[in-house]
C-alpha positions as CSV (number, residue, x, y, z in Angstrom):
1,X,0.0,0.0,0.0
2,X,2.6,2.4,0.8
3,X,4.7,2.0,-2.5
4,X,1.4,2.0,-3.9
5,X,0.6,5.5,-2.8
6,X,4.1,6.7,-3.5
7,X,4.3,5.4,-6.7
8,X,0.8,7.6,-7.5
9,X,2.3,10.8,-6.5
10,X,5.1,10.5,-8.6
11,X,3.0,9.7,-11.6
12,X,1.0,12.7,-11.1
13,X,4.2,14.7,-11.0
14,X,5.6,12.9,-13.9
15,X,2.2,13.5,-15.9
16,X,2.1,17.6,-14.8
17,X,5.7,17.8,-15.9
18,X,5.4,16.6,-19.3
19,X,2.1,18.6,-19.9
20,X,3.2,21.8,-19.1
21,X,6.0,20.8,-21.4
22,X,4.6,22.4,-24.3
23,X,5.0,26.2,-22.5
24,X,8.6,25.8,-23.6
25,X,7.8,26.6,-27.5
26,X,11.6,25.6,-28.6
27,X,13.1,28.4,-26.8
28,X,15.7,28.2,-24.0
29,X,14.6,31.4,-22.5
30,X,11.0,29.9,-21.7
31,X,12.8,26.7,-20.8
32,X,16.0,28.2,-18.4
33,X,13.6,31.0,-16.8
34,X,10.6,30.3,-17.7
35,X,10.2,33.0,-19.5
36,X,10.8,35.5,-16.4
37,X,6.6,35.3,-16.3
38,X,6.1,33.5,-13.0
39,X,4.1,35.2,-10.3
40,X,4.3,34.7,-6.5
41,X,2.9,31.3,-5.7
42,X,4.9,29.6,-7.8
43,X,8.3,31.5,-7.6
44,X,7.6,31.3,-3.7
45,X,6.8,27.0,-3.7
46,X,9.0,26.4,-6.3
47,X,11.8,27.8,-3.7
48,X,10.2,26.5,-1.0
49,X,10.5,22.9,-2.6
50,X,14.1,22.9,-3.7
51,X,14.9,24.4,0.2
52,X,12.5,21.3,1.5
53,X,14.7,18.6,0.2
54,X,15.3,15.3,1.9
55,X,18.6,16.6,3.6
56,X,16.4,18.8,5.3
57,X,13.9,16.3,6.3
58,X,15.4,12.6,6.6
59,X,19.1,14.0,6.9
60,X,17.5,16.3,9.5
61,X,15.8,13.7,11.3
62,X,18.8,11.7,11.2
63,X,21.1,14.2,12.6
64,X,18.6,15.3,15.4
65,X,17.7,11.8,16.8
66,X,21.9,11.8,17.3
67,X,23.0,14.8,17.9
68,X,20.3,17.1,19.2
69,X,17.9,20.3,17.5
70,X,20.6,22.0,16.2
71,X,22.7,19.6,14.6
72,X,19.8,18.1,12.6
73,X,17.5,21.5,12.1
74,X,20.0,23.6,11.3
75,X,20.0,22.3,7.4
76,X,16.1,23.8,7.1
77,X,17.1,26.4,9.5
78,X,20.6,27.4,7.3
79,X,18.8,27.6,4.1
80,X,15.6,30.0,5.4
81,X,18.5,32.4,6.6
82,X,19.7,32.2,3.1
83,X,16.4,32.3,1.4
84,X,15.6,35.4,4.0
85,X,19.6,37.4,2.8
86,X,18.4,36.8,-0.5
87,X,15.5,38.4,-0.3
88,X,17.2,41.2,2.1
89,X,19.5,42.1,-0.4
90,X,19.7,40.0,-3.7
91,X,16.8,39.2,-5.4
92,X,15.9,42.3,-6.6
93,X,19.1,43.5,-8.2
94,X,20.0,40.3,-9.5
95,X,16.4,39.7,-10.9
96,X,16.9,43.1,-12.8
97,X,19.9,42.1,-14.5
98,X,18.0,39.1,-16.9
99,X,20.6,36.4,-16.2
100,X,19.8,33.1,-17.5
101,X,22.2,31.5,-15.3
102,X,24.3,32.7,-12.1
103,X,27.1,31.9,-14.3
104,X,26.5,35.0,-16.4
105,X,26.8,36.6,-12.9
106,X,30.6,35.8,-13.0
107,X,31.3,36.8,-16.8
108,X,29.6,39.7,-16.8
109,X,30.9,40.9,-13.6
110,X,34.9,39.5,-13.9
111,X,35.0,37.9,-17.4
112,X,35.9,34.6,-19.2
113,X,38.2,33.6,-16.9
114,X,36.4,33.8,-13.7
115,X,33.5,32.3,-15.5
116,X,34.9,29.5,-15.7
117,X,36.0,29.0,-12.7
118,X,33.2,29.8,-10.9
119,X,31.0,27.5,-13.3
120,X,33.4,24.3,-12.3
121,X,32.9,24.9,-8.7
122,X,29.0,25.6,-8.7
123,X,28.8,22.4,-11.3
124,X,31.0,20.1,-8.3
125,X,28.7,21.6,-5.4
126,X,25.6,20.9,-7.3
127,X,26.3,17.6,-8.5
128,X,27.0,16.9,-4.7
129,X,23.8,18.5,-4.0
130,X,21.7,16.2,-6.7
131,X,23.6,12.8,-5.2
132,X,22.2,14.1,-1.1
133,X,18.7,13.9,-3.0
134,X,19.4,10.6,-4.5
135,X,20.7,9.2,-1.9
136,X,17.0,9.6,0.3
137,X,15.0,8.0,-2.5
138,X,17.8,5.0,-2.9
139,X,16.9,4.3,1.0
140,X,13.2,4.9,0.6
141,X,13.1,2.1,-2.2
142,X,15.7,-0.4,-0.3
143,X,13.0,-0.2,2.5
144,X,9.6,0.3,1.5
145,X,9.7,-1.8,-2.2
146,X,12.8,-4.0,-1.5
147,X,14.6,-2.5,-4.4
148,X,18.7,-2.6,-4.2
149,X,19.8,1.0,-2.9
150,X,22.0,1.4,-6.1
151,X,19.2,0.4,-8.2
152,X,16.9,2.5,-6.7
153,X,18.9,5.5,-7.0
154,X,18.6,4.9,-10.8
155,X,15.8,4.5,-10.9
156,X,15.0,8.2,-8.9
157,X,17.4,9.7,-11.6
158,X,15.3,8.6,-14.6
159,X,11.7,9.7,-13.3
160,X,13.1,13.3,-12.5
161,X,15.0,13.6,-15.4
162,X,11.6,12.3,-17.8
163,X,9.7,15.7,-16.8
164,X,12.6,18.0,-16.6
165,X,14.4,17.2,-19.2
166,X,10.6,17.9,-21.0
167,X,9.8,21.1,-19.6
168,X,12.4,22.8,-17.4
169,X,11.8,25.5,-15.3
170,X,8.0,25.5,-16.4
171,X,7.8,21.8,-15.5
172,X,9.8,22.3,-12.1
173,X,7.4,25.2,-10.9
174,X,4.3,23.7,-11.9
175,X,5.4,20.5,-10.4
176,X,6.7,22.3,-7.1
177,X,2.6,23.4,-6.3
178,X,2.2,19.6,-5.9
179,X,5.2,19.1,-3.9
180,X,5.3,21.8,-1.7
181,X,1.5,21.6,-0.9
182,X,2.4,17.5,-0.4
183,X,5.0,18.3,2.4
184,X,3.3,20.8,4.2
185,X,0.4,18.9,4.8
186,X,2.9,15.7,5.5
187,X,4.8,17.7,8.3
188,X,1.7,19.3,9.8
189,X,0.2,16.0,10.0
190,X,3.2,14.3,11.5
191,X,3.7,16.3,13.9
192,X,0.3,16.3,14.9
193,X,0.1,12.7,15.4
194,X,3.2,12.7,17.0
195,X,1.7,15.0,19.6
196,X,-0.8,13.1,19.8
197,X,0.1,9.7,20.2
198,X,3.2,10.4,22.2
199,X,3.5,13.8,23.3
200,X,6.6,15.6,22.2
201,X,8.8,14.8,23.9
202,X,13.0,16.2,24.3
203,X,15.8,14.4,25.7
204,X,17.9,16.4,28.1
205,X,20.4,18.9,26.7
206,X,19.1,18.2,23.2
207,X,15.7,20.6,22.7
208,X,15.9,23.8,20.4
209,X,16.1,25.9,23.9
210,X,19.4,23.9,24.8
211,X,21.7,26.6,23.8
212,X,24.8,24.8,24.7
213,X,24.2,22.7,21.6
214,X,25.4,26.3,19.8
215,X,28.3,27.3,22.6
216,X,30.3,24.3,24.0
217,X,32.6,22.6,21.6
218,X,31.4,19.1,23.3
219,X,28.2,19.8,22.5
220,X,28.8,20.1,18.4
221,X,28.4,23.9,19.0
222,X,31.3,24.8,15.9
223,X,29.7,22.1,13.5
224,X,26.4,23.5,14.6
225,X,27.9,26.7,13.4
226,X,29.0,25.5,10.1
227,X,26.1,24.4,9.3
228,X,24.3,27.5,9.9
229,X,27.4,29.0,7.9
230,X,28.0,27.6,5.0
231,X,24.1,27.2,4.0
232,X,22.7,30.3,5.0
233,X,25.7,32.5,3.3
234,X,27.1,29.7,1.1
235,X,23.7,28.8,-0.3
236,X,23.3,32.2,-1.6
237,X,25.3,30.8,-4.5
238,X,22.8,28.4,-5.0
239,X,22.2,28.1,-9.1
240,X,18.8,26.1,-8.5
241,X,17.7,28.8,-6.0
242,X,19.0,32.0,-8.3
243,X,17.3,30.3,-11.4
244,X,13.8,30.5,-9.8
245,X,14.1,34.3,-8.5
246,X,15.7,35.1,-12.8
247,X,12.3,33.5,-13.4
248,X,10.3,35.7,-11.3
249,X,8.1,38.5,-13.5
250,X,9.7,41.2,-11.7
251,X,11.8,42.3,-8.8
252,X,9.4,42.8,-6.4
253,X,8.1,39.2,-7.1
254,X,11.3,37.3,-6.3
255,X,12.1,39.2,-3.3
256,X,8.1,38.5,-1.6
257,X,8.9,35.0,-2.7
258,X,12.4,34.5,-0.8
259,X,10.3,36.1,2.2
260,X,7.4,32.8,1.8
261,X,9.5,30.4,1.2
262,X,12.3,31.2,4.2
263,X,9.3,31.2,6.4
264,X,8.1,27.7,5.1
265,X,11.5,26.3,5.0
266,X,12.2,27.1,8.7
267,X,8.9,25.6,10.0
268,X,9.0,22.2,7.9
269,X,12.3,21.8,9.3
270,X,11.6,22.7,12.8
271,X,8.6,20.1,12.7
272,X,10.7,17.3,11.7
273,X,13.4,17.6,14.2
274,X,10.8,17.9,16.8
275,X,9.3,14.3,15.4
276,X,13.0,13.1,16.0
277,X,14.1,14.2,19.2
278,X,10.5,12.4,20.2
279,X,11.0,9.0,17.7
280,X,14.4,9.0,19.8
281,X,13.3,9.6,23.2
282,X,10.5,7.4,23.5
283,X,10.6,4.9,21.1
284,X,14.3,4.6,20.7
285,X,14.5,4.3,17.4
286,X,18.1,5.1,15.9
287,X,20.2,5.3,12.5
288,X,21.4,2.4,13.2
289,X,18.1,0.4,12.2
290,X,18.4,2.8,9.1
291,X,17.2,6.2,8.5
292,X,15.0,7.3,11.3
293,X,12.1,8.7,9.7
294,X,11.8,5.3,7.4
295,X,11.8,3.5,10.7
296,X,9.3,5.7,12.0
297,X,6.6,5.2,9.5
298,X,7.6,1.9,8.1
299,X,7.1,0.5,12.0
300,X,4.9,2.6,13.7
301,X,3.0,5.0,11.9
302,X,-0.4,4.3,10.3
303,X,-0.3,3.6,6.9
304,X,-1.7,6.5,5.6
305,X,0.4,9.0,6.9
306,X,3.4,7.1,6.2
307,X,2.1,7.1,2.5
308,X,1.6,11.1,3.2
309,X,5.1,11.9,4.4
310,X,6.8,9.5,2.2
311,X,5.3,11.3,-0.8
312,X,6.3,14.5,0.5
313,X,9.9,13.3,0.7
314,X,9.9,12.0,-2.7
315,X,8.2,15.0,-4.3
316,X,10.9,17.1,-2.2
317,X,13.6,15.3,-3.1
318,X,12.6,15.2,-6.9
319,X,11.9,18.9,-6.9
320,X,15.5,19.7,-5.6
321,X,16.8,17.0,-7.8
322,X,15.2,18.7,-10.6
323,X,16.2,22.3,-10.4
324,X,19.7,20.9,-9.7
325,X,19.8,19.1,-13.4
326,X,18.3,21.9,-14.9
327,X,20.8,24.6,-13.5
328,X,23.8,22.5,-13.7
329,X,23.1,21.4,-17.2
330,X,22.3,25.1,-17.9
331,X,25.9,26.2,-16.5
332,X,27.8,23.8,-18.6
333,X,26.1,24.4,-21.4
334,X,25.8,27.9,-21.7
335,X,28.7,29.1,-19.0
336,X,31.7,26.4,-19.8
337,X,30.8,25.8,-23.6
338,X,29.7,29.1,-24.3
339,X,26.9,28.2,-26.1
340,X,24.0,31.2,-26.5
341,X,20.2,31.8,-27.1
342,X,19.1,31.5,-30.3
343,X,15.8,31.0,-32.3
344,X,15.7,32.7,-35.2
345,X,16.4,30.3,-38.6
346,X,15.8,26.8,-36.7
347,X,16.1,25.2,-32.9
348,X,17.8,26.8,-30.2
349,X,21.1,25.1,-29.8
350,X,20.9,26.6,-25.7
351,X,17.6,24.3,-25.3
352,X,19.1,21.3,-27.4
353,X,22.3,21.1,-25.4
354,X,21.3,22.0,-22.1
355,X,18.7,19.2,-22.7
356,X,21.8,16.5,-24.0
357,X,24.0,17.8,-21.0
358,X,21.7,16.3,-18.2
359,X,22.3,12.8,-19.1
360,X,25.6,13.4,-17.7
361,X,25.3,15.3,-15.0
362,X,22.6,12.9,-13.7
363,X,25.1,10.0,-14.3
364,X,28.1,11.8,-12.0
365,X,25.0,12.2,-9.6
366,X,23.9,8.8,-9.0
367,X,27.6,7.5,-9.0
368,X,28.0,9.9,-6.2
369,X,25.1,9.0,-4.4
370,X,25.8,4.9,-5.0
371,X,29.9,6.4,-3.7
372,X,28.9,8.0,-0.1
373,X,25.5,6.9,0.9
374,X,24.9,10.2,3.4
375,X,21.8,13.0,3.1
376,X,22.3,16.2,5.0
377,X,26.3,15.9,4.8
378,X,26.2,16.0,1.1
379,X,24.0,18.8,1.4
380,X,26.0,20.7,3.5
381,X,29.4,20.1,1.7
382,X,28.1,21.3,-1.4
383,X,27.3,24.6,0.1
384,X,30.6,24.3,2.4
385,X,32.6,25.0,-1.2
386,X,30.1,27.6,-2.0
387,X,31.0,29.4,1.1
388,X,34.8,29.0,0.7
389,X,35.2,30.0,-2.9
390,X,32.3,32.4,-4.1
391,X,30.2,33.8,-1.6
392,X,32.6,36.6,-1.6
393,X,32.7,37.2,-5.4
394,X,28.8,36.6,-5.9
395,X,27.4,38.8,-2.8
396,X,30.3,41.3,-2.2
397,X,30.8,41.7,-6.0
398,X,27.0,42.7,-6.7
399,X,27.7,45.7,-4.5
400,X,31.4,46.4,-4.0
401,X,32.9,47.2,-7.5
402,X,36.6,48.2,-6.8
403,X,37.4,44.4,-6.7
404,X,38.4,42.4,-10.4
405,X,38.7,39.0,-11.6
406,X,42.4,38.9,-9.9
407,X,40.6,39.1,-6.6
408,X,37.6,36.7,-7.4
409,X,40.1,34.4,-9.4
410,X,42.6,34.4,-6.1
411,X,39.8,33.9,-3.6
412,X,38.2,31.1,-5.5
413,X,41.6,29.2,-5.4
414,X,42.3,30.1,-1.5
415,X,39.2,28.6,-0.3
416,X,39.1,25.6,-2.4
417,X,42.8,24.7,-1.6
418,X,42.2,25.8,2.1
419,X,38.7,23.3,2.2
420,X,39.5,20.5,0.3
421,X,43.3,20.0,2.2
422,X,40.8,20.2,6.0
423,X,38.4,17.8,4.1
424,X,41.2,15.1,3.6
425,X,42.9,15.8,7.1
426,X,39.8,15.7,8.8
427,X,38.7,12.1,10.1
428,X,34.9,13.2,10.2
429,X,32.5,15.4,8.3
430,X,30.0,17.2,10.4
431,X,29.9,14.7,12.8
432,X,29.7,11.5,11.0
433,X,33.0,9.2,9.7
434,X,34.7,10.7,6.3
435,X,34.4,8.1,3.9
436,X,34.7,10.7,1.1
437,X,38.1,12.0,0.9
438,X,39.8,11.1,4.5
439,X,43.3,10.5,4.4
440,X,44.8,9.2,7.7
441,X,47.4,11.6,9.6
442,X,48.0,12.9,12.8
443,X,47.9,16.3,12.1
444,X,44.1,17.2,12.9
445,X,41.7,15.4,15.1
446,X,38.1,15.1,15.2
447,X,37.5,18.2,17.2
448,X,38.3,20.4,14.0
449,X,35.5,19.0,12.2
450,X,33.2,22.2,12.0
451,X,35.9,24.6,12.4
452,X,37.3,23.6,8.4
453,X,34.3,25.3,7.2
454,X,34.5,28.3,9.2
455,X,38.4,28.4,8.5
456,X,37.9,27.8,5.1
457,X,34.9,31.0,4.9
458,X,37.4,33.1,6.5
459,X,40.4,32.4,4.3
460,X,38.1,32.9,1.0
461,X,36.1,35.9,2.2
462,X,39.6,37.8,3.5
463,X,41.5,36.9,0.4
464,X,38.2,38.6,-1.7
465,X,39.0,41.5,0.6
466,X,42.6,41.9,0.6
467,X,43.2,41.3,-2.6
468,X,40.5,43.5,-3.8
469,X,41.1,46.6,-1.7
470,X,45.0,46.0,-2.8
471,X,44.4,45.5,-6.6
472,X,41.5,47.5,-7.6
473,X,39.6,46.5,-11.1
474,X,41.4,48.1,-13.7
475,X,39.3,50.2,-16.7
476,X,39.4,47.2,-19.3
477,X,37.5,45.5,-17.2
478,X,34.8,48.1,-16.5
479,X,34.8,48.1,-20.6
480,X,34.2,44.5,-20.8
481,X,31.7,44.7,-17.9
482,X,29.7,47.2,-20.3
483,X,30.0,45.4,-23.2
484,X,29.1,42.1,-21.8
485,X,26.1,43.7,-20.4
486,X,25.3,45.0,-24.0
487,X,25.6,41.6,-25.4
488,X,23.2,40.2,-22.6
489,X,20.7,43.1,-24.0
490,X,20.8,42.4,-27.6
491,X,20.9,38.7,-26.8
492,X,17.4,39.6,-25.6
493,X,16.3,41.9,-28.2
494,X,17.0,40.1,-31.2
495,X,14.8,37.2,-30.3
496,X,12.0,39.7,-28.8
497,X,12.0,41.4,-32.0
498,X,11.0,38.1,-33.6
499,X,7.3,37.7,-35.1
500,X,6.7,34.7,-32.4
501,X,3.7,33.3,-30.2
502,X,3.0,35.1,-26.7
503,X,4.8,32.3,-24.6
504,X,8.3,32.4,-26.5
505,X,8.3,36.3,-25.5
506,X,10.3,37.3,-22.0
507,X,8.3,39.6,-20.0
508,X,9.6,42.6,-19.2
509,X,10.8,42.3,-15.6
């Protein structure tokens, strides 16, 4: 029964996907931003469903039942502070710009060069990102149909990519209206019965009021903190997140919608670390029997419900996993290959190939996923990179203009170096053994795990600094700043000044 019901939700996604297909018209604009004409509700739950993933729920769950509220919360809780700067300070004067990726960001801003930098990194972090979602629905199947884990991460990768690879953004937004409403009600109604049948109930030292869980080293406090860290500043980077707000009709629009969804995000996660810390305390379940929430359901919740939540985990999951293919793809195509909107005189060569590059990208995906079998660790080492290497550039940049592509190049290189070296040092990763890139030595301990990220932020963000108040952009740059910016505009106008249907035509923003 429950596979049953699972298996129905994702046919309904699969079946709004595909039909709202046909809004792309052969053009990449309609299919990268959806043709910048989406309103409120669906800018706000298409956000709110690639925040919602199942790090934030069955990583969440699973890092709460062992660690306490903030070790397990602070994924949802990281990415509604994100979702909440963005709005603060981003989304309007990056929504103005017309990007169709965040690596046009990076070209426009610092050139070529930096480009493709940046593009390499946000393609790593969000392949990592697409395995974390994977990695849920491999469990979910391995439990609740008895399908391999490795097998049933395939099988995850080929649904999502059936609808996106049909519609894009138009098929993730539409779809997210289903998913988000799917794991609102889930959570509510978890909780609820929860409550109900249980009470909700904390273990000692381990509640969201136990503040030493965010002060005492002992407690987790700096991995605690690096969580928070690198997804609420390192997130901001986020291409899946930045492609929804360049889809937003106007300014105003994307910034509202950051507001919803951080506000969503926070209490969906709050709910299901509360359902942990009680699953733990009374019932004593633990990741040991598998992931906690599976346990959970599969052994003690009513079958309905568990169909409920497991739906909204898989919708969640898929979502995410969607907006990551599309964006990744998107950057590859368009930011590493260089390849650019055009309609005029046969198919768009941006829609073909961003289309034929997600076969790939959802190939390193599920080998990543198969590789290191974790949920809300993946997550949070995706955005950990993110952090070290281009917050600076991205949210400094967009304001600060006396640093150039010397400073964003140098930064970059700094906080990858600096992260990767404290990832292979390192004998665990937020907590939980390294079994991604560990290499025995005595030169750092367990009690720096938490403290790499934060190190790592530092040495990126300074070098940005120093290296921009030291070397200021020189004046060819601020030419090709102004010609790029030109280019971006008549990349525009030429295909606006085309004799073409309503949908293939980008709304002003």
């Amino acid at each position: 029964m429950i596979i049953a019901g699972v298996g129905l939700t994702v046919l309904v996604v699969l079946v709004v996907g595909v039909a709202v297909a046909r809004k792309v018209d052969g053009d990449s604009a309609n299919y990268l931003v959806a043709g910048r004409r989406l309103g409120v509700p669906l800018v706000a739950v298409s956000l709110t469903a690639a925040a919602v993933d199942s790090n934030a729920t069955v990583g969440n769950t699973d890092l709460t039942s062992q660690f306490g509220f903030w070790s397990g919360a602070s994924l949802a809780l990281g990415l509604s502070i994100c979702l909440l700067l963005t709005g603060l300070f981003l989304a309007k004067p990056i929504n103005r710009m017309k990007l169709f990726t965040l690596g046009d960001f990076f070209r426009i801003r610092y050139g070529r060069p930096t480009e493709v930098v940046a593009s390499l990194v946000m393609l790593l972090s969000f392949v990592t990102l697409l395995a974390g979602n994977l990695v849920a629905c491999g469990f979910l199947l391995e439990r609740f149909a008895h399908i391999p884990y490795a097998w049933g991460v395939l099988l995850s990768i080929a649904l999502v990519l059936a609808y996106t690879v049909a519609g894009g953004l138009f098929s993730d937004a539409y779809t997210a209206v289903i998913q988000t409403a799917i794991t609102v009600v889930a959570a509510v109604s978890l909780l609820a019965w929860v409550a109900y049948t249980y009470g909700i109930v904390v273990p000692e030292g381990l509640g969201p009021f136990d503040l030493g869980q965010l002060t005492d080293s002992a407690q987790g406090a700096p991995i605690n903190w690096a969580t928070l860290v690198a997804l609420g500043i390192g997130d901001i980077v986020a291409i899946d997140f930045m492609q929804r707000v360049f889809g937003a009709r106007s300014p105003e629009v994307a910034q509202r919608s950051c507001f919803v969804a951080a506000g969503f995000t926070a209490a969906i996660g709050t709910m299901f670390a509360l359902v942990a810390l009680t699953a733990s305390a009374v019932l004593g379940i633990s990741v040991e029997d598998g992931p906690v929430l599976f346990t959970l359901l599969a052994e003690h919740a009513p079958p309905l419900l568990a169909v409920l939540v497991l739906s909204g985990i898989v919708a969640a999951s898929f979502s995410t996993a969607s907006g990551a293919i599309l964006a990744t793809s998107a950057i590859a195509v368009r930011n590493l290959l260089g390849q650019r909107r055009i309609v005029v005189g046969g198919p768009d060569p941006l829609l073909r190939w961003t289309r034929l590059a997600m076969v790939p990208i959802c190939v390193l995906g599920a080998v990543l996923a198969i590789r290191v079998s974790q949920t809300g660790i993946l997550l949070t080492l995706a955005f950990d990179v993110m952090l070290a290497c281009l917050a600076a550039p991205f949210a400094l940049g967009l304001f600060w203009r006396r640093p150039g592509a010397v400073a964003a190049l140098v930064a970059a290189g700094v906080g990858l170096v600096v992260r990767l070296t404290f990832l292979a040092l390192t004998p665990t990763l937020y907590g939980v053994p390294n079994d991604l890139l560990y290499v025995p030595n005595d030169l750092v301990g367990a009690g720096f795990d938490g403290w790499a990220t934060l190190v790592a932020a530092v040495a990126g963000i300074g070098t940005y600094v120093l290296v921009g108040w030291l070397r200021p952009r020189p004046a060819d740059e601020r030419a090709s700043e102004a010609e790029q910016l030109a280019a971006l505009d008549r990349e525009l106008a030429e295909v606006e000044a085309v004799p073409a249907p309503v949908a293939t035509t980008a709304a002003p923003a």
